[in-house]
C-alpha positions as CSV (number, residue, x, y, z in Angstrom):
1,X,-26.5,27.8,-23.2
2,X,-25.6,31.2,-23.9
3,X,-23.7,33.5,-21.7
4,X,-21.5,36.7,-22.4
5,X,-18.2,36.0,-23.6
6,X,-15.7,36.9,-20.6
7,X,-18.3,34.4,-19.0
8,X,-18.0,31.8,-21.2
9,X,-14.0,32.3,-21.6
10,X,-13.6,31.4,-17.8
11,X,-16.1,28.5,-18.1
12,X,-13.4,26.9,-20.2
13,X,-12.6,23.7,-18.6
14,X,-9.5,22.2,-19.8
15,X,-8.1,20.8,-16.3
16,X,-9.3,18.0,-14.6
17,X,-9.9,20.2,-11.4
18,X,-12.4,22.5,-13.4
19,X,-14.3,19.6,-15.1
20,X,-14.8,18.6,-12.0
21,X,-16.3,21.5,-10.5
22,X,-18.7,22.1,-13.6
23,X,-19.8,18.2,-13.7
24,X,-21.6,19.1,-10.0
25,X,-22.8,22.5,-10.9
26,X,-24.3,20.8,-14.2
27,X,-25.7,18.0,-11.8
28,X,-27.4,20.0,-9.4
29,X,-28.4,22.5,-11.1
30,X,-31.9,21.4,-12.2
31,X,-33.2,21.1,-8.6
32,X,-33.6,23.6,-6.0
33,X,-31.5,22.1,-3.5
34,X,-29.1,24.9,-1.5
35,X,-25.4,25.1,-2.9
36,X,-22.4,26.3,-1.3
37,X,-19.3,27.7,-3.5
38,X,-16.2,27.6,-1.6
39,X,-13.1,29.2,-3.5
40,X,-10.6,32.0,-3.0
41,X,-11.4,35.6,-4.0
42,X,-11.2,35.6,-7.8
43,X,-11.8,32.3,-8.6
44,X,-14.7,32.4,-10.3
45,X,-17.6,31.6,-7.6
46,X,-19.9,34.0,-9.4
47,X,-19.3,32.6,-12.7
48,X,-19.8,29.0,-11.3
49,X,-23.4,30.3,-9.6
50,X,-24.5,32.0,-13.3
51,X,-23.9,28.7,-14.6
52,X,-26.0,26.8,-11.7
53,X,-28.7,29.2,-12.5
54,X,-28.6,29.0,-16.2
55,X,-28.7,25.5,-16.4
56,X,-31.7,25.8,-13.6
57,X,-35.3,25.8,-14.0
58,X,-35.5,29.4,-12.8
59,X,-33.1,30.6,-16.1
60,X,-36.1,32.8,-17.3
61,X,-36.0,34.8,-14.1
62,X,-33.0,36.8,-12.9
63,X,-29.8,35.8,-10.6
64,X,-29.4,38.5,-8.3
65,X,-26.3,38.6,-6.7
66,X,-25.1,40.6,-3.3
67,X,-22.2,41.4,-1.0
68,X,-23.0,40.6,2.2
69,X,-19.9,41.9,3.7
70,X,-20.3,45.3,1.6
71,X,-22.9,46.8,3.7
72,X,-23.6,47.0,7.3
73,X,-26.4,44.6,9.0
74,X,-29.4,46.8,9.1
75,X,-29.0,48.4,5.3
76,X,-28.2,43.9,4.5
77,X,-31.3,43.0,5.7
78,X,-33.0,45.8,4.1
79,X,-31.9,45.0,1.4
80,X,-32.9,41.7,1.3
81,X,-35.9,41.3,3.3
82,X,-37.3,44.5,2.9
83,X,-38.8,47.0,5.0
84,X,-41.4,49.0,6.4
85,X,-41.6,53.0,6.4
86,X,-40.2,53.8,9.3
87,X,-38.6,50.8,10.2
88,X,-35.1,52.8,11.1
89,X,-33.8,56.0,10.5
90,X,-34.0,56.9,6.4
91,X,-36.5,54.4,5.7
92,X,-39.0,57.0,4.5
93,X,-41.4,54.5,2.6
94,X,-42.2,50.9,2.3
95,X,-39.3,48.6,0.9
96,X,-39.4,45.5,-1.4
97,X,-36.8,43.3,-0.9
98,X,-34.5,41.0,-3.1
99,X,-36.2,37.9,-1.8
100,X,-39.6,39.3,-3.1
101,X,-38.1,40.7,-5.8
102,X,-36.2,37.7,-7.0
103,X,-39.3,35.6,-7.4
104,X,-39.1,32.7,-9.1
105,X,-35.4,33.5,-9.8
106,X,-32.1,32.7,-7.8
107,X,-30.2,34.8,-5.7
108,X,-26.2,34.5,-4.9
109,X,-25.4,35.3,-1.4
110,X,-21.8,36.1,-1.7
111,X,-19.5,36.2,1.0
112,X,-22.3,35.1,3.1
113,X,-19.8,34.5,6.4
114,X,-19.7,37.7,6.4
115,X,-23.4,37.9,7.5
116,X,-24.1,39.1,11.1
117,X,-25.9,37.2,13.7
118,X,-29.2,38.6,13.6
119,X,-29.2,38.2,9.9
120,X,-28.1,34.9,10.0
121,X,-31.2,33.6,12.1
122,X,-33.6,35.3,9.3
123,X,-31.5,33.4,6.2
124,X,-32.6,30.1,8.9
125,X,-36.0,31.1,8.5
126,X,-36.0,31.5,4.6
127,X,-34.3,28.4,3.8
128,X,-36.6,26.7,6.4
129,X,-40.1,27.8,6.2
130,X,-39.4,29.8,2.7
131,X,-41.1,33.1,4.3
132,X,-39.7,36.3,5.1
133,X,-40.4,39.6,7.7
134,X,-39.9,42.8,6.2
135,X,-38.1,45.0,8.8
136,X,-40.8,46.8,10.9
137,X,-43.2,43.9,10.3
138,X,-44.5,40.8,12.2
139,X,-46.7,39.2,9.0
140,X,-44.6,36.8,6.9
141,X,-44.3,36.4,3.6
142,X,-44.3,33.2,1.2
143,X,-41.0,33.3,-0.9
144,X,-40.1,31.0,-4.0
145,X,-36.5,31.7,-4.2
146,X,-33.7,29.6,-5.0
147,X,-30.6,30.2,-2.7
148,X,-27.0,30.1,-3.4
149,X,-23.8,31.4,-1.1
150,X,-20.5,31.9,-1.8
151,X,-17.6,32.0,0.7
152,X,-13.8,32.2,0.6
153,X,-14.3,31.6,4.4
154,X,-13.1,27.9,6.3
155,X,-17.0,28.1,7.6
156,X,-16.6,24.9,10.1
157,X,-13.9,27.8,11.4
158,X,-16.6,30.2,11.8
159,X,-18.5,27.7,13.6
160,X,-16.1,26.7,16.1
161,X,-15.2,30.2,16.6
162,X,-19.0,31.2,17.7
163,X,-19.1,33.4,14.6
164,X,-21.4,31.7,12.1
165,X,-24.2,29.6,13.5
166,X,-24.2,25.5,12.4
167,X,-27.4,24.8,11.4
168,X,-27.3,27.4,9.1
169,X,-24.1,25.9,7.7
170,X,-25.9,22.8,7.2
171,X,-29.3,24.5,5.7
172,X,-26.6,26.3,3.1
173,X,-24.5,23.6,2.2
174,X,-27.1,21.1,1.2
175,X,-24.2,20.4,-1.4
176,X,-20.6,22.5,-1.0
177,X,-18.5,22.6,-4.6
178,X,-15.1,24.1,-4.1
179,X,-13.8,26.3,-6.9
180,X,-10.1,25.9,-7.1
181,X,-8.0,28.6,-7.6
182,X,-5.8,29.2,-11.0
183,X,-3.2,28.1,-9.7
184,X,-4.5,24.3,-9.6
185,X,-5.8,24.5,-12.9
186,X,-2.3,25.5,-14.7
187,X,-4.0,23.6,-17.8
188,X,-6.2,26.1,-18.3
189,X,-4.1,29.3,-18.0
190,X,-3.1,29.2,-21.7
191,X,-6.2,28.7,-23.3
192,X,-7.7,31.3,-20.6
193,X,-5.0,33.6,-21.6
194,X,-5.5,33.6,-25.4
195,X,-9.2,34.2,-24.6
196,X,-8.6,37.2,-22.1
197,X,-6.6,38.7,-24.5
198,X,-8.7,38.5,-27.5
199,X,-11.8,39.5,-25.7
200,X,-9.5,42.8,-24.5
201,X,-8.4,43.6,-27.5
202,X,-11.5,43.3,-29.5
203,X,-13.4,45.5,-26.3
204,X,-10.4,48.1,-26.6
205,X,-10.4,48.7,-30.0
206,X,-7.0,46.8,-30.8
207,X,-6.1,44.2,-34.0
208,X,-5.4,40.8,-32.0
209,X,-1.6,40.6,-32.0
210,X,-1.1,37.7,-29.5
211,X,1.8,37.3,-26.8
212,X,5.4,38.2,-27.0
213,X,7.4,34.7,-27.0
214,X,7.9,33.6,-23.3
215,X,4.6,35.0,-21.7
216,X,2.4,32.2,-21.9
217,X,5.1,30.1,-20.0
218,X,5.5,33.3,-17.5
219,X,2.4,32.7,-16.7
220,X,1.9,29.3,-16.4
221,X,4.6,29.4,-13.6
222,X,3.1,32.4,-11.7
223,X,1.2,31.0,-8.5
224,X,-2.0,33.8,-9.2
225,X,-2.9,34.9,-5.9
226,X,-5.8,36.5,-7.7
227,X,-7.1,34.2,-9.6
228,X,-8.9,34.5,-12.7
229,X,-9.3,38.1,-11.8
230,X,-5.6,39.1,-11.6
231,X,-5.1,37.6,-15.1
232,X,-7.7,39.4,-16.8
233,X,-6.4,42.6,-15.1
234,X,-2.6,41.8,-15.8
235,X,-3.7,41.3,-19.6
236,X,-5.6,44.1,-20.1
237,X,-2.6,46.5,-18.5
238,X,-0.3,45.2,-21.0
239,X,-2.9,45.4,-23.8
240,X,-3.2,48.9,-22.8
241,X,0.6,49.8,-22.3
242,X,1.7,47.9,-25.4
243,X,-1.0,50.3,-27.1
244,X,-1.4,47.8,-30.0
245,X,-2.7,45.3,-28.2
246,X,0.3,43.1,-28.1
247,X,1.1,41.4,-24.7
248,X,4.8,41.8,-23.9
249,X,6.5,41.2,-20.9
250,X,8.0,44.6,-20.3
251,X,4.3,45.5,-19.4
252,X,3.4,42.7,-17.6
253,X,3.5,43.7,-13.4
254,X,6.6,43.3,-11.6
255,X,5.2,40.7,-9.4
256,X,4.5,38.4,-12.5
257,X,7.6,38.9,-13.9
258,X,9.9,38.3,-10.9
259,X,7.4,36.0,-8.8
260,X,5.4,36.4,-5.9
261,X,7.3,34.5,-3.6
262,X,10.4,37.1,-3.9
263,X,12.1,38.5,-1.5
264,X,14.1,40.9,-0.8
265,X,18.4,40.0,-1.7
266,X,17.0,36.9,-3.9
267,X,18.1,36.9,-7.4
268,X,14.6,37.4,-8.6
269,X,14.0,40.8,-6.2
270,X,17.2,42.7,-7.5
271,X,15.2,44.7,-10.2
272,X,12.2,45.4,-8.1
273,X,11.9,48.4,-5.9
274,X,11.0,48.1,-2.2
275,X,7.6,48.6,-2.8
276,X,7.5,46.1,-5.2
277,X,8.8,43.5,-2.8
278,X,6.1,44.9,-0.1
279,X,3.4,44.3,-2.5
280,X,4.8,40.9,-3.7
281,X,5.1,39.6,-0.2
282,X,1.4,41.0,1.2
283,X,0.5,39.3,-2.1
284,X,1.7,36.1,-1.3
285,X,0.6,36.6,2.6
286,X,-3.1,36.9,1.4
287,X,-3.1,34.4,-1.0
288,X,-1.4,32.1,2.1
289,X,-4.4,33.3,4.1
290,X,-7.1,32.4,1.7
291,X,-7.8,36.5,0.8
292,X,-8.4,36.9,4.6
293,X,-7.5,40.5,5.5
294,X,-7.4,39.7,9.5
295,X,-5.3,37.0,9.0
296,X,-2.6,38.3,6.8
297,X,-2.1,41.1,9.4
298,X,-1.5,38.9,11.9
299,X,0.7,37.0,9.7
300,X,2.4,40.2,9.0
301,X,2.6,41.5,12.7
302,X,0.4,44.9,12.2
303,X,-2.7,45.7,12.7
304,X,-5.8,45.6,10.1
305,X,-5.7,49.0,9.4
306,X,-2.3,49.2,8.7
307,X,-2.4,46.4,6.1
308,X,-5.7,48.4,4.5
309,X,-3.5,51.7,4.6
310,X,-0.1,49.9,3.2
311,X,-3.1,47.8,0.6
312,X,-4.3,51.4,-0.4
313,X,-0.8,52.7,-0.8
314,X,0.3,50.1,-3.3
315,X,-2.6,49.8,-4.9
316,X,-4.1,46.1,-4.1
């Protein structure tokens, strides 16, 4: 099965954790039963979905994939159901939406607890009765969709909190797989890391000159709050830094080098400035937290727009 090659790089499964998660991707795959990807931020839900779908009967059709904590309710359910002209303000002419689009295809709800309440009883009546409303209509319309979600969200959480409604839960998590995070797959960090960095260099324009002695094992004992994500990014900065390609420590981020678990008077904080040790310790907070935002300010005693100002400020 082909896929690009950062794609196929992180479907690299030399940990038992991995295998695992790919053996019930491969296994449901050919049947259009509803799957639920539970992982932290970066760890490679999307990836895991574009393999669902290309080892699914729908692989001649298109995976379309959407935030659904990137836009507000109304333009969400415009965007997937579709509209009317006239439906709400700006809706100037009639809209098709992704599950007529996606006919016959897949589509990834990402970050689907996320998804407001109103929006959450349509998705019930998609997975149930496969029909949709456009907004501004009352006639359905027959879909043949297949539907995945993604979540870095506890959703029995959601539940219990009155946020996210059960039977939904149950309609969407026909079978759950849980994408672990880099961190539990330490196995495959060197062969992902070889990978990365080939792949940058080839895509920046640099001879492949490897890693400076001691990086690998650098990173192999960095926790990755990130995920796969983080490493990519970390290896492409030094790619770029280095300026031949090479990946050295000296341009490796501080918080890989000194840990993200410093603090500040620890041996491993002494070099780092104070925003450095801010950044490490939000870092650490959010991977703690599962990437939740709300959490980790509570965690941290402020308030959530203080953590996105103090985020924006040291550039996470």
């Amino acid at each position: 099965m082909e896929f690009d090659s950062v794609e196929s790089i992180q479907l690299r499964a030399e940990s038992r954790a991995f295998r695992r998660t790919l053996e019930i991707a491969r296994k449901v795959a050919p049947y259009d039963t509803s799957v639920l990807l539970r992982g932290e931020t970066g760890s490679g839900k999307e990836i895991v979905a574009r393999f669902i779908h290309q080892h699914s009967r729908r692989a001649d059709s298109r995976l379309y994939s959407i935030s659904c904590g990137a836009l507000p309710e109304t333009l969400l359910e415009s965007e997937l159901f579709g509209h009317k002209a006239g439906a709400y303000t700006g809706a100037a002419r009639d809209r098709v939406g992704l599950f007529e689009q996606g006919a016959l295809g897949t589509i990834l709800l990402d970050e689907i607890g996320d998804v407001g309440p109103a929006a959450q009883v349509k998705l019930l009546r998609v997975l149930q009765e496969r029909e949709i409303l456009r907004l501004g209509e009352n006639i359905p319309r027959r879909v043949d969709i297949r539907i995945l979600a993604a979540t870095h969200r506890d959703l029995d959480e959601e539940v219990e909190a009155g946020r996210f409604r059960r039977d939904l839960l149950y309609r969407l998590r026909v079978v759950e797989i849980e994408v672990p995070p880099l961190r539990s797959r330490v196995e495959d960090i060197r062969p992902l890391a070889v990978h990365f960095a080939r792949h940058a260099a080839s895509r920046l324009g640099f001879p492949d000159r490897g890693f400076e002695s001691g990086v690998l094992e650098l990173f192999e004992r960095y926790s990755w709050p990130g995920n796969v994500r983080e490493l990519i990014n970390a290896i492409e900065r030094a790619a770029v830094l280095g300026g031949d390609g090479r990946i050295r420590r000296s341009d490796l981020p501080s918080q890989i080098l000194f840990g993200s678990g410093a603090v500040p008077g620890s041996g491993k904080a002494a070099g780092m400035s104070l925003a450095e040790v801010e950044a490490a310790h939000i870092r650490k907070v959010l991977a703690h937290t599962g990437g939740s935002r709300s959490k980790t300010a509570s965690v941290l005693g402020i308030g959530p727009s203080t953590l996105w100002r103090k985020m924006k400020r040291l550039g996470l």
